[in-house]
N, C-alpha and C positions, 0 to 999 in steps of 0.2 A: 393505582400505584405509580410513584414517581419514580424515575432512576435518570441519577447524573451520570451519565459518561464523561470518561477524560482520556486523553491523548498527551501524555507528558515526553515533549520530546527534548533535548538535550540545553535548549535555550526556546521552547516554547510549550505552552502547553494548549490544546484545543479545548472546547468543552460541549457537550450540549444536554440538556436537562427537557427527560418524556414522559408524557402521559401515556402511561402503556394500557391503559383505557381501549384506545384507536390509534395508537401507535404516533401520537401526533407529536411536535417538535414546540416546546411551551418558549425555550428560550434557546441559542447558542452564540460562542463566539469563542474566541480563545486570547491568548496574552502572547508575545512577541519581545524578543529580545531581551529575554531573563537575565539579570547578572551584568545588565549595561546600564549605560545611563540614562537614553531614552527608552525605556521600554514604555511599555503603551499596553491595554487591554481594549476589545474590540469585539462587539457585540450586537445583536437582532433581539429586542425584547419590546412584546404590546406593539408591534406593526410599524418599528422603527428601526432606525441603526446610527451609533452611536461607539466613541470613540476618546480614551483621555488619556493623556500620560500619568503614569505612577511608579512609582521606587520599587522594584519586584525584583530584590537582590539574589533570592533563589526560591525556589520550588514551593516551597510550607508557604513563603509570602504569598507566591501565588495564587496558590490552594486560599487561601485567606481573604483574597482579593477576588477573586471570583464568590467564593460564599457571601461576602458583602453584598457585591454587588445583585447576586440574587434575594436579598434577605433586607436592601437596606436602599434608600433615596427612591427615588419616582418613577425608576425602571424596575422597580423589583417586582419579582413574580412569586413569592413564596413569603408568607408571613414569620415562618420559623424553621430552621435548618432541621428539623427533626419534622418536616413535612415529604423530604427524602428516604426512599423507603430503601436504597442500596446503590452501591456506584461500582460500575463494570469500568474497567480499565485494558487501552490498549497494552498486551506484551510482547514485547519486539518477539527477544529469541526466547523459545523454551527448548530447545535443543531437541535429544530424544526423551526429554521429561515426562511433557505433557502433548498428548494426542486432543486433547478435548478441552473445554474451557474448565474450569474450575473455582472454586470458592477458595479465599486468599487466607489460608492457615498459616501459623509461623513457620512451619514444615513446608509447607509451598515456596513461601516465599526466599526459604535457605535453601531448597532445591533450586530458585530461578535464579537467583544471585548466585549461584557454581556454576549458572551459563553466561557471566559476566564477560569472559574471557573471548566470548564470540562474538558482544555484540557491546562493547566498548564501550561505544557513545550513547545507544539506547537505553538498554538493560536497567544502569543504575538511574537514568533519570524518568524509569518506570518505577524505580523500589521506589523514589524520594516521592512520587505523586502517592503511593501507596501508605508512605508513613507519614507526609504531609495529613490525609486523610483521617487519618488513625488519631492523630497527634492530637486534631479538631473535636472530629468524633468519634470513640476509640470502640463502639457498642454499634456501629454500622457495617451491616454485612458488605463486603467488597468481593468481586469476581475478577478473576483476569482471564482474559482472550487472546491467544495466541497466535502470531504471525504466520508461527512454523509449522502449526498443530495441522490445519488441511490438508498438508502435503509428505505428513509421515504414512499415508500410506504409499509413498511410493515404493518398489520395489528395491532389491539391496544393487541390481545391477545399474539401476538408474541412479541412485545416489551415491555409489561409491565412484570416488577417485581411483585413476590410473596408478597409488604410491602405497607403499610396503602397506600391509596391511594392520600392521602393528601402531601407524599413528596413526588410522582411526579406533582400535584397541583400547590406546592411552591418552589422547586428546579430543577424540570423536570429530576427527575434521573426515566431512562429507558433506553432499547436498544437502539441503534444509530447506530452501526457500523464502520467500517472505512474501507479502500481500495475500495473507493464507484468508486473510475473514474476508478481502477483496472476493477473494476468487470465490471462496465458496459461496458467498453472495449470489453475485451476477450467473455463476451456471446456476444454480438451482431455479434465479430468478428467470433466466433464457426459457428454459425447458415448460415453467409455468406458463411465461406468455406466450410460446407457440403450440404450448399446448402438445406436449410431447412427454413419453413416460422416462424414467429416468434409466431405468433399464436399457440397455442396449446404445445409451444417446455417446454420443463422443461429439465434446464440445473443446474447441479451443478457445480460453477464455484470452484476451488482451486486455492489460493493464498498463496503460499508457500514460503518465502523466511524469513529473519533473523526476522519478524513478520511473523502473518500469520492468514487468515482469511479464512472461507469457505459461499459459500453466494447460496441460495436456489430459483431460478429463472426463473420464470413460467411465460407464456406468455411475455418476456421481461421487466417482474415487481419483485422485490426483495420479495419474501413472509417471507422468514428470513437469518438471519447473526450470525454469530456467537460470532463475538463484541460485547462488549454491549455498557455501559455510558463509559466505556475508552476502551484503544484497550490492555487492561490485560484478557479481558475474553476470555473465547473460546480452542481456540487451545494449546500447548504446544508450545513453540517458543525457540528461540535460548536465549534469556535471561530471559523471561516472563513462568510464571507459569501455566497459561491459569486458567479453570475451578480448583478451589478449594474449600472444604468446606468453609464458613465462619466460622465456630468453630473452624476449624485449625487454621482461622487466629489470632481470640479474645484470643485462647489456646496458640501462638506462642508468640503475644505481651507480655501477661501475664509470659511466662516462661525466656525472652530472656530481657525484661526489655526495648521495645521498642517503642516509639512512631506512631503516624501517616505516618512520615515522613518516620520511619526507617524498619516501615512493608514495606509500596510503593517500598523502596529501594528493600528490599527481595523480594521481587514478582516479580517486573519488573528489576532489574538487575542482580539478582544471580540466578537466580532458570532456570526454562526450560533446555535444552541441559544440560549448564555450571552448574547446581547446581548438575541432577544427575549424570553428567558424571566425575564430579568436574573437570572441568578446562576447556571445548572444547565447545563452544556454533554455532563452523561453521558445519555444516552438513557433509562438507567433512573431517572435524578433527573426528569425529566420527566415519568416514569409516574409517577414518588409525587407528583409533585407535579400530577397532574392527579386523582390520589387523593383528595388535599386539600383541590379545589376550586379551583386555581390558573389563574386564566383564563389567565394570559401561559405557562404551563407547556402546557396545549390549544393556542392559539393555534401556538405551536413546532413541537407536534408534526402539527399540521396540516399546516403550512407543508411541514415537511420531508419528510415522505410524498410531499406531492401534487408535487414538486417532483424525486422519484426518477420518480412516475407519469409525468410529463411527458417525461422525458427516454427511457424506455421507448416512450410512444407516437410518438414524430420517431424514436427506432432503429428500431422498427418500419417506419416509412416510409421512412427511408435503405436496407433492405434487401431493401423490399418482403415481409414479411412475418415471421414470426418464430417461430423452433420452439419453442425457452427460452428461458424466462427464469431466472435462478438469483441465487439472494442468498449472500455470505460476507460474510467479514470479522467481528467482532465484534457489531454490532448487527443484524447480516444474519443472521446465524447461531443467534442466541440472541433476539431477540425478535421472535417472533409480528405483535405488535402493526404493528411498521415491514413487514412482506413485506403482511399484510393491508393498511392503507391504500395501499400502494403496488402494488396490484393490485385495487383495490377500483374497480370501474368500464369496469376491460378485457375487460371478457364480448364488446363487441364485436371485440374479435381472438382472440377463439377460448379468453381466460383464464377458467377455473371452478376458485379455490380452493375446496379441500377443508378447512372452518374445524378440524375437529378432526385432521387432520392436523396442519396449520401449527400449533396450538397445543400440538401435544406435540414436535415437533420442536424440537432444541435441538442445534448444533454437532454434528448427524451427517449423512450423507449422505441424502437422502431428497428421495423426490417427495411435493408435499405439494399437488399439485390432483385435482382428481375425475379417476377414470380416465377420466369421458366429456370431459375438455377435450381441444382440439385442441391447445392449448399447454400442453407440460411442466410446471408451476414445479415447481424443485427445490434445495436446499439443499445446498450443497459446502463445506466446511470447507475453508479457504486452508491451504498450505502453501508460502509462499513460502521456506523454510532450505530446505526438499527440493529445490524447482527450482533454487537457488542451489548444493547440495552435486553433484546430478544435472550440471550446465554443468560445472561445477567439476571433475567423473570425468571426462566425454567430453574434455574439453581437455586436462587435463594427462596422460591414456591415450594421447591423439593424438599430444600431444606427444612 
């Protein structure tokens, strides 16, 4: 069986197409800068990689431009678009909708669209991958995968807010989460490679790359996350603020003369890395630039360590105790530097990095503390398209 995954985000869409045979990856790549003038599509197909610009004015184009490209010229992998046996789709927010993945009915998808309101930028440029699809081929089963669904089981004291209780009542603003098919990825996958039952494990998973999220996960159930109603809270990220007072925020509006709109901007596109570092929001622009001598580039990277640390030591406590810890994602995966500060000081719960471990690991699986720690740490490469194609089998198999 074939299954296309897609990842439609607001001006991009990801894609990759499996043989769920062996679970193996036949083709992937994604399109970039939707609705401009250079957009470009970008791709791995038959043992190469490859790259062109094309006119991709919105979404359906897209959708369009990728089935081409699978179906058509010298990189194609697929003789006929009906050799796709269903396509699993990232969904941002499902609010308290949906707990589980599910099969993409028109009831489904009028239910995810009334979580529009939470997730803005997302949400509707998941329906448009959804009805781009439909539009193509309207007799193909489609699945959606949820961001948020992992983390509904959390508890009501961990996800509510400190505020009347009535606008969560009438608006449903509370925790939620996101990086929910991340997370449940990598712990289920930790637990497999050390060879631990799932019962009893309390795993802190870390999700670190240009977003970033850290998620508190006991007995294979999310007890808490660090997201909350948008994926602004929590961590320090590459362009997002994370945790801030909210009197900073009403004090900033107030001095700077800005709107609803033009706070959102500052929080989520100037601030984290690129606001203190002013200018560098990639993790490795940081490292050169504390290469350099760059005080505000140190400064950053300080910040953002000690602020994964933190969040570590209160999971800890929410679970009373803690087996793993484990880093993915992009900057979790590949550098060194962010797992060491961000474990640099937990010797009291039992953490003993192993430095020349952690410094030759790079995006493989691996444990990377002294065998004498009582706490794991280990590194797991995310594979969110897999869990998305994996939902995607069992449902439409069901079905």
């Amino acid at each position: 069986m074939k299954i296309l995954v897609l990842n439609c985000g607001s001006s991009s869409i990801k894609y990759a197409l499996y043989n769920m045979d062996d679970h193996s990856v036949i083709t992937s790549g994604g399109i970039e800068k939707i609705g401009l003038p250079d957009s470009f599509i970008k791709y791995k197909a038959n043992g190469g990689k490859f790259q062109f610009e094309a006119p991709v004015p919105e979404h359906t184009a897209g959708v369009q431009l990728i089935f081409k490209v699978l179906t058509e010229g010298e990189h194609a992998v697929l003789s006929d678009l009906h050799e796709i046996d269903a396509v699993g789709h990232r969904m941002v927010h499902g609010g308290e909708k949906f707990s589980e993945s599910v099969i993409l009915t028109p009831e489904v998808m009028e239910q995810f669209a009334a979580c529009n309101d939470l997730a803005p930028l997302h949400n509707p440029a998941n329906i448009k991958g959804v009805n781009a699809v439909k539009a193509l081929l309207p007799e193909l089963p489609q699945v959606g995968v949820f961001d948020t669904a992992f983390h509904q089981t959390m508890p009501d004291y961990a996800y509510m807010y400190a505020l009347p209780y009535d606008l969560y009542r009438k608006y449903g603003v509370r925790r939620y989460g996101f990086h929910g098919t991340s997370h449940r990825y990598v712990s289920a996958r930790v637990l497999e490679y050390l060879g631990m039952p799932v019962e009893g494990s309390k795993v802190i998973t870390c999700h670190i790359g240009g977003g970033a999220s850290i998620a508190a996960v006991k007995d294979g159930k999310v007890v808490d996350t660090s997201m909350g109603l948008t994926p602004l809270e929590g961590l320090m990220m590459g362009t997002r603020s994370g945790d801030i007072d909210a009197g900073a925020v009403t004090f900033l509006m107030d001095k700077l003369g800005l709107d609803t709109r033009g706070i959102s901007n500052l929080l989520n596109k100037q601030s984290g890395l690129l606001g203190v570092s002013e200018g560098r929001s990639d993790f490795r622009d940081i490292l050169a630039g504390i290469a350099e001598g760059n005080d505000l580039a140190r400064l950053a990277k300080e910040m953002y360590t000690y602020r994964i640390k933190k969040y570590i030591g209160s999971y800890a406590a929410a679970m009373g105790g803690v087996d793993v810890i484990l880093f993915t994602a992009g900057a979790g995966e590949n550098q060194y530097e962010v797992r060491e500060g961000a474990t640099r000081g937990l010797e009291f719960l039992g953490v003993e990095l192993d430095d020349e471990k952690n410094r030759a690991c790079r995006a493989t699986e691996a444990v990377i503390s002294k065998d004498s720690s009582r706490v794991k740490v280990c590194v797991i490469p995310t594979d969110e398209e897999l869990m998305i194609a994996m939902d995607t089998l069992a449902l439409v198999t069901k079905a």
